[in-house]
VOGU-3710 file (C-alpha; in Angstrom, 3 decimals, decimal comma):
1> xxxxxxxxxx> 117,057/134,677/90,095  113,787/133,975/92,462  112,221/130,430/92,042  109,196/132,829/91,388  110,731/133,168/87,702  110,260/129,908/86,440  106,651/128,775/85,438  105,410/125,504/83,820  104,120/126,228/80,648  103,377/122,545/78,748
11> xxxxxxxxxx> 102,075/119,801/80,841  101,970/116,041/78,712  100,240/113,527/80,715  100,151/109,520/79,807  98,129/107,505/82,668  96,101/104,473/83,880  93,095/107,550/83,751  93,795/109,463/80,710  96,023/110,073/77,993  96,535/113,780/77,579
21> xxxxxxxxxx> 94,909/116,596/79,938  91,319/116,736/79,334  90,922/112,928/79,698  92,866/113,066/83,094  90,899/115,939/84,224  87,753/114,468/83,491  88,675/111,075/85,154  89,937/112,835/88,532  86,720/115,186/88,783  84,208/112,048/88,062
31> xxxxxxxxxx> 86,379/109,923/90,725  87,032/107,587/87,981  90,040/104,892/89,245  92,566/103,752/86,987  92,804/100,501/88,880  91,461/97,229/87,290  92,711/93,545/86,735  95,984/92,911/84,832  95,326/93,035/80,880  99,026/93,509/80,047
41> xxxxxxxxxx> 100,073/90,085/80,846  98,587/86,772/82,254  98,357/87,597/86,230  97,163/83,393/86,772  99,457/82,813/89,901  100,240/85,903/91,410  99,136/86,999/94,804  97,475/90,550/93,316  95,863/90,521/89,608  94,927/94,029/90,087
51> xxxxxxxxxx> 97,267/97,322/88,866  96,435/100,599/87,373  97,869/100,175/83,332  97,462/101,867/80,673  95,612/100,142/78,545  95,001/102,343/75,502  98,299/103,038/74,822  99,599/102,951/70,872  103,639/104,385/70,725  103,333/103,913/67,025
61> xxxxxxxxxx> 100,901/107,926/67,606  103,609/109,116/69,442  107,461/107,752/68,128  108,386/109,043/64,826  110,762/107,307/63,679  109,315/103,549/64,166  112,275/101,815/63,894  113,198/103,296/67,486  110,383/101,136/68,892  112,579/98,427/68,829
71> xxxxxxxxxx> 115,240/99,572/70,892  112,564/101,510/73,122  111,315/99,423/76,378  107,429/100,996/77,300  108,819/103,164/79,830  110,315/105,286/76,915  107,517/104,958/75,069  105,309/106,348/77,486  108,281/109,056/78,170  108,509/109,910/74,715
81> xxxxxxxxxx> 104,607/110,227/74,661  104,349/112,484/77,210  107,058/114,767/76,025  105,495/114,892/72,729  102,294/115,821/74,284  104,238/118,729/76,285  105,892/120,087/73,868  102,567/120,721/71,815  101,010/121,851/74,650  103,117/124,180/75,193
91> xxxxxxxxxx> 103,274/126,164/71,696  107,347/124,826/71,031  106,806/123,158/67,924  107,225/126,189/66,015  108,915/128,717/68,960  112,072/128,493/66,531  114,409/127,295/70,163  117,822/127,487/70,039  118,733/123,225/70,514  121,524/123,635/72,141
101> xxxxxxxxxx> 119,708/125,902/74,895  116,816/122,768/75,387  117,269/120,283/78,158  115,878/117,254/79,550  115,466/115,791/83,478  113,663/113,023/83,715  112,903/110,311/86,794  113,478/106,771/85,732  113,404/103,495/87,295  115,097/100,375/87,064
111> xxxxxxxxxx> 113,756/99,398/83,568  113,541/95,188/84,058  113,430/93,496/80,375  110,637/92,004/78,766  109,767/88,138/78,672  109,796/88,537/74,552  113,747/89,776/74,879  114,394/87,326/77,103  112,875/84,214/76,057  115,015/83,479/72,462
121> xxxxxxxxxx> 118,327/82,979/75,406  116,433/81,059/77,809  115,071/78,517/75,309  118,695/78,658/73,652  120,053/77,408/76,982  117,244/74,740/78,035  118,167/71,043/77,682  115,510/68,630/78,999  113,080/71,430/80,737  116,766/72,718/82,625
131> xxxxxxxxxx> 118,080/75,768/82,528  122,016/74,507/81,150  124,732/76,998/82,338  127,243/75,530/80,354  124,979/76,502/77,102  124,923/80,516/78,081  127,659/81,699/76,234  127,780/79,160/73,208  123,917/78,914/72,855  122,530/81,804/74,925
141> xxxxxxxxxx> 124,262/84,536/73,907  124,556/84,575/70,406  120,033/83,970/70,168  119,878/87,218/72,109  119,212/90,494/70,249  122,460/92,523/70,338  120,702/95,706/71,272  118,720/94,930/74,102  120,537/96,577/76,564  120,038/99,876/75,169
151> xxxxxxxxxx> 116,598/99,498/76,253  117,103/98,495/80,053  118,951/101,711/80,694  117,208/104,511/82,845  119,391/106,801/81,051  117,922/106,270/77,594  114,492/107,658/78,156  115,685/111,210/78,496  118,077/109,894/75,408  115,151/109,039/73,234
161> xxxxxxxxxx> 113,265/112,635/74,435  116,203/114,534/73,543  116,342/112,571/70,016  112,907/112,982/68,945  112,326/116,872/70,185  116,593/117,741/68,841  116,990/119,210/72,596  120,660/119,265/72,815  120,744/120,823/76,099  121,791/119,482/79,916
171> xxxxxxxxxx> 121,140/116,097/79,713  120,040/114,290/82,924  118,326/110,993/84,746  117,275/110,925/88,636  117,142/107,657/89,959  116,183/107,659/93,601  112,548/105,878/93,268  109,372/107,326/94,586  111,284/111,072/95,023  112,610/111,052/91,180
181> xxxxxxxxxx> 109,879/112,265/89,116  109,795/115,637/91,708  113,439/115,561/92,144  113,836/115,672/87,930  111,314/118,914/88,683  113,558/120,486/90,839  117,199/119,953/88,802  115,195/120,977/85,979  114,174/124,333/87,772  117,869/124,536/89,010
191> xxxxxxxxxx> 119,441/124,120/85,343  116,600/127,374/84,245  118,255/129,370/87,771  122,272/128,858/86,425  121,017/130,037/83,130  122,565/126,619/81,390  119,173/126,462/79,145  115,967/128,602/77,778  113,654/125,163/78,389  114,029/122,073/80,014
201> xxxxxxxxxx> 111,354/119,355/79,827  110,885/117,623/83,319  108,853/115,159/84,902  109,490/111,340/84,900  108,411/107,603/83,325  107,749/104,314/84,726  106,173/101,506/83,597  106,239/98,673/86,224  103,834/96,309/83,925  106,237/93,393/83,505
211> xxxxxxxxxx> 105,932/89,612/84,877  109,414/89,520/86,359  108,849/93,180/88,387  105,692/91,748/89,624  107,066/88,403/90,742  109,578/90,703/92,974  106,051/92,637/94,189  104,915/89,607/95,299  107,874/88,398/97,228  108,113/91,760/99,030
221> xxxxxxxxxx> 104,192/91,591/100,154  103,479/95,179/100,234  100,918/95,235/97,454  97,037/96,020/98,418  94,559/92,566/97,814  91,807/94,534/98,160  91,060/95,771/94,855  91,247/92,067/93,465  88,400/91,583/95,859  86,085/94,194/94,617
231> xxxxxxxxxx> 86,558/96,593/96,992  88,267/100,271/95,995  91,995/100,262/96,433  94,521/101,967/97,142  93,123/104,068/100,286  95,570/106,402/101,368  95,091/107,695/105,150  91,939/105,380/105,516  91,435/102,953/108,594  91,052/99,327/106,214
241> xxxxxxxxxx> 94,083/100,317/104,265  95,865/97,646/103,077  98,912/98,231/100,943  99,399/99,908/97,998  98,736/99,535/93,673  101,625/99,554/91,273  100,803/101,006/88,316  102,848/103,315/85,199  102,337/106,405/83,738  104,773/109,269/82,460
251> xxxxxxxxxx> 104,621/112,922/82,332  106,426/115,645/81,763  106,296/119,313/81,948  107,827/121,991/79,584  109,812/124,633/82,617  110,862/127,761/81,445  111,853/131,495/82,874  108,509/133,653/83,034  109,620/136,243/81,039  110,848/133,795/78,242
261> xxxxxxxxxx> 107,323/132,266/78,242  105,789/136,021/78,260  107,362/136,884/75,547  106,407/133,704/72,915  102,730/134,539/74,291  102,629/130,833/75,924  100,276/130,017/78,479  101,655/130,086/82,344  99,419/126,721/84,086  101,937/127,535/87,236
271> xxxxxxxxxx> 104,703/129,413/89,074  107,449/126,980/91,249  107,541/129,363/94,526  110,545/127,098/96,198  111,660/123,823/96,797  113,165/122,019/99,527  115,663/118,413/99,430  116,573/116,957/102,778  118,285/113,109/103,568  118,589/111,908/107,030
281> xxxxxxxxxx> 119,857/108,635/107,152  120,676/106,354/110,304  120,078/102,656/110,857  117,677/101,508/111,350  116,621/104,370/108,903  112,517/103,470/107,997  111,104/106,290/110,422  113,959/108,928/109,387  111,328/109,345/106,350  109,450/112,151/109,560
291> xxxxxxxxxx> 111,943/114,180/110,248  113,528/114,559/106,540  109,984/115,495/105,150  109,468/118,255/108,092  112,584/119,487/107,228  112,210/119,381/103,231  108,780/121,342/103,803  110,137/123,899/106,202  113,132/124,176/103,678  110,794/124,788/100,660
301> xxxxxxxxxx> 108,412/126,925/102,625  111,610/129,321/103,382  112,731/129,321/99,924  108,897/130,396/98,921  109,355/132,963/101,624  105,640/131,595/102,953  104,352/130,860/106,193  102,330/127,891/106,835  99,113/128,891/107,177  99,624/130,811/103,352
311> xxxxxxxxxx> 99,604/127,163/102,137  95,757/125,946/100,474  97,057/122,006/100,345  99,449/119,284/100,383  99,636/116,680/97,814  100,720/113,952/99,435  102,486/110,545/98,498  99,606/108,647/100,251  101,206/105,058/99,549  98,650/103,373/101,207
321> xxxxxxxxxx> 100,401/101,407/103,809  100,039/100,840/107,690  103,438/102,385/108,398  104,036/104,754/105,945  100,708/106,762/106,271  101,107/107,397/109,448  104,651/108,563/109,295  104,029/110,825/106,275  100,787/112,477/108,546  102,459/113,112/111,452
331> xxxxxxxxxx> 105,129/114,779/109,208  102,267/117,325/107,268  100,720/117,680/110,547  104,164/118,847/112,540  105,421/121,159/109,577  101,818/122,699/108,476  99,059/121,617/110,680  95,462/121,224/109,714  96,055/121,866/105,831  93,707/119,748/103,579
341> xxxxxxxxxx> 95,332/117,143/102,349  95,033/114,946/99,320  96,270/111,856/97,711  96,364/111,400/94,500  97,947/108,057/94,266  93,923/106,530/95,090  93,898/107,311/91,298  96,755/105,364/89,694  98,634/103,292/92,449  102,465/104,035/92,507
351> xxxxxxxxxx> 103,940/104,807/89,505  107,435/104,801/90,721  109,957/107,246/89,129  106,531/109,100/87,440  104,852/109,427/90,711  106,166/112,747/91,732  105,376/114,224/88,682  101,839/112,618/87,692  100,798/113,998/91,593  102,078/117,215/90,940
361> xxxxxxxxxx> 99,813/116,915/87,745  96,933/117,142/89,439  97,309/119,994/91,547  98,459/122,102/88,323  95,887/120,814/85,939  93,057/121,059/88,463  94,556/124,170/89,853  93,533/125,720/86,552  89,711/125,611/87,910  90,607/126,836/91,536
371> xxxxxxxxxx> 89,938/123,274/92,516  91,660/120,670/95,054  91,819/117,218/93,842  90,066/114,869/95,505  91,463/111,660/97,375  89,328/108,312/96,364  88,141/105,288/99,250  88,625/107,459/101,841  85,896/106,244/103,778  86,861/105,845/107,719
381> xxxxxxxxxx> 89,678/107,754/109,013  92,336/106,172/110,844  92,831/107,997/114,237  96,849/107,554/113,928  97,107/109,626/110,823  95,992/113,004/111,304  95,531/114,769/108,651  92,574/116,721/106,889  91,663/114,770/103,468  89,922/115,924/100,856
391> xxxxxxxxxx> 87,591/113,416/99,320  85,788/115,254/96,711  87,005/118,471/94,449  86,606/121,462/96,876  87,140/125,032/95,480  90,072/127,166/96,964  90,190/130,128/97,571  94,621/129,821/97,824  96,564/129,096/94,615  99,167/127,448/96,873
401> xxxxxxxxxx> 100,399/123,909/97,297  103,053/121,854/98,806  103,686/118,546/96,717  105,784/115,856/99,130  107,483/112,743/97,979  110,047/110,732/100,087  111,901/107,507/100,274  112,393/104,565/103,390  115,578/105,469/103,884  114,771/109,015/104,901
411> xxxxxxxxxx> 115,202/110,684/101,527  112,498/113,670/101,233  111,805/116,554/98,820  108,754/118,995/98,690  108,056/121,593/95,891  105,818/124,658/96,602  103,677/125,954/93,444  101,092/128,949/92,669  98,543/127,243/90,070  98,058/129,953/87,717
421> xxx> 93,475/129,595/86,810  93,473/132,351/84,032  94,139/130,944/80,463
//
C-alpha cells in the first residue's frame, strides 16, 4: 500500500489558543498567543511565571463516566478531550466500526503527580516541620490514595481513549519527548499499511502545568524570561531569542485508508505522502540533531517520491533557543533550501509529547484555506539561522509540507502531507 492511501479524516484539538478547530483557527490567523502568566498554580518563586495553559478547560464536557476523573491526571483529560473531539469530527460516532479493527497511538510524557495526591503522605510523614523517613511506610503509605499510580502512567492515556471510544484495536504509547506526538502519527499510519486496523486515532497529550515539573524547568534554565517581562515570547529563528515556553495541549487525529473514508462519505482534511525516522547518536551527541533531521527529510521526501523544490513549507520545531535554532536551520536549509518556513511553537510554547501533533495541526487545519501559518515575534532575523520565515498567513499555491520534530540526542522524524482545501 502507498502512504498516499491513508488520509486524516477527524482532527480534535485542545490548546493554550483554542479548544476545538474553529477557535484554534481563529487564534492562529489573528496572531493571538496562548502565552500568559501562570493561573494553574501559584508561580511566587519561580524564575519564569509565564506558560501557555489552558485555561478554559472543564473534563467534566468531555469524560463520561465521571468517576474516571479520579484516576485521570490532566494529561488524560486533555487526551480524552481531544479524542472525543476527533472522533465527532470525523462522522465515527455512528460509522457502525468494527472495535476490534479501532486503534490508538498516542505521544505521552512523563506524567509527574499532582501536589493534591501527594500532600495527604507528606504531611503523614512530617514531625516538627521534617520530612521523617522512618514514618513512610507506617504513616506515609497507608494516607496515600491506593490508585494513584494509575494516573502517573504514560500508558494510560491511550488506556482511557480506548475505554471511552470501545477501540479495541493495536494499542500503543511513544515516549521519546519532543518527536512523540509525530512519531504516534507515523506508527499509527504504519498499523493502517499492515492492515492490523480500519482506524487508528493518533496524535499525542501533555500537560506540563504542575509545580514539581516546573521546579525541574527552573533548575535546567532553558525557559524564555522574556514573556514575564512583557515582551512576546517564544521567538523561534529571531535574533533576541531567549529560550523557550512550556506549555500543554493534546490532539489527536482520526487516520484511516482513503478508500475506507470514501466510502462512509467522511471528509479527507489531508493525505500522509511519506515519512521519514532517522537516530544518529555519538557522544557528545547535542549537534547529531543536523545530520539525523537531513537524513529523516531526505528519507520522507523519497518515500513521497518528491523532490525538494515540490515542497510549499516546513513546519518546524522552532524551540526557541540559541543552539537549537540554528542547528535545526542549517538542517532545512541543507535538505530543502530556501523553503518558507514556519514555527508554530510562537503560539503555544512546547507542549512536549503533543508538540508534534498540535504543529502538524496547523498546517492541516490552515491548509484547508490554501494558507501557511504564520510564525509570531519574529521581528529581526538572526544571520546564523537561515531560513525563510513566514510571519503572517501567506496563500500557497503547493498543498505540500514537511513537518520536522527531533530530539538532543540526535533522534529526528519528518512527515510529508498534501492538505486537502475542498470540503
Amino acid at each position: 500500500m502507498l502512504s498516499t492511501d491513508i488520509v486524516i479524516s477527524g482532527i480534535g484539538i485542545v490548546s493554550p489558543i483554542g479548544i476545538g478547530l474553529d477557535a484554534f483557527a481563529d487564534s492562529l490567523l489573528a496572531g493571538r498567543s496562548g502565552v500568559k502568566q501562570i493561573q494553574l498554580f501559584d508561580p511566587s518563586g519561580l524564575p519564569v511565571r509565564s506558560a501557555a495553559e489552558i485555561t478554559d478547560f472543564d473534563p467534566r464536557r468531555f469524560v463520561p463516566n465521571r468517576k474516571a476523573l479520579k484516576v485521570m491526571a490532566r494529561d488524560a483529560q486533555l487526551g480524552v478531550a481531544a479524542a472525543m473531539l476527533a472522533w465527532k469530527n470525523a462522522g465515527l460516532e455512528t460509522a457502525g466500526l468494527d472495535p476490534d479493527r479501532v486503534g490508538v497511538v498516542l505521544g505521552a510524557d512523563r506524567i509527574c503527580g499532582a501536589l493534591e495526591d501527594s500532600e495527604p503522605t507528606y504531611r503523614a510523614c512530617m514531625v516538627d516541620g521534617r520530612f521523617d523517613f522512618d514514618r513512610w511506610a507506617p504513616q506515609g503509605m497507608p494516607a496515600t490514595f491506593p490508585l494513584v499510580f494509575l494516573k502517573v502512567l504514560p500508558n494510560m492515556i491511550a488506556s482511557h481513549i480506548s475505554i471511552v471510544l470501545d477501540a479495541r484495536g493495536p494499542n500503543n504509547t511513544i515516549h521519546q519527548g519532543d518527536l512523540s506526538g509525530l512519531l504516534a502519527v507515523i506508527e499509527g499510519a504504519s498499523l493502517l499499511e499492515r492492515n492490523l486496523a480500519d482506524v487508528v486515532l493518533v496524535g499525542g497529550a501533555s500537560s506540563q502545568m504542575n509545580p514539581f515539573d516546573w521546579a525541574r524547568f527552573g533548575v535546567i534554565g532553558r525557559l524564555s524570561k522574556l514573556a514575564d517581562d512583557g515582551v512576546g515570547s517564544p521567538r523561534p529563528f529571531d535574533r533576541d531569542r531567549d529560550g523557550e515556553v512550556r506549555g500543554e495541549a493534546a490532539v489527536l487525529f482520526v487516520l484511516e485508508r482513503k478508500a475506507h473514508a470514501r466510502a462512509r462519505g467522511a471528509r479527507i482534511w489531508a493525505h500522509l505522502r511519506g515519512w521519514g525516522r532517522c537516530c544518529v547518536y555519538q557522544r557528545p551527541h547535542f549537534d547529531k540533531c543536523l545530520p539525523a533531521l537531513e537524513r529523516a527529510i531526505s528519507q520522507a521526501l523519497k518515500d513521497a517520491r518528491l523532490q525538494p523544490r515540490e515542497i510549499g513549507h516546513v513546519n518546524a520545531q522552532g524551540v526557541a533557543t540559541r543552539v537549537d535554532d540554528i542547528l535545526e536551520s542549517r538542517a532545512i536549509q541543507a535538505a530543502l533550501g530556501d523553503v518558507p518556513v514556519t514555527a508554530p511553537r510562537s503560539f503555544f510554547g512546547n507542549t512536549g509529547a503533543a508538540a508534534g501533533a498540535l504543529e502538524l495541526a496547523t498546517t492541516v487545519v490552515l491548509g484547508a484555506q490554501q494558507l501557511l501559518p504564520p510564525t509570531l515575534h519574529y521581528e529581526h532575523p538572526d544571520p546564523e539561522c537561515p531560513v525563510n520565515v513566514v510571519c503572517q498567513p501567506q496563500k500557497t499555491t503547493s498543498n505540500l509540507g514537511v513537518a520536522v520534530n527531533w530530539t538532543e540526542v540526535g533522534q529526528a522524524a519528518a512527515l510529508v502531507v498534501e492538505t486537502n482545501p475542498s470540503r
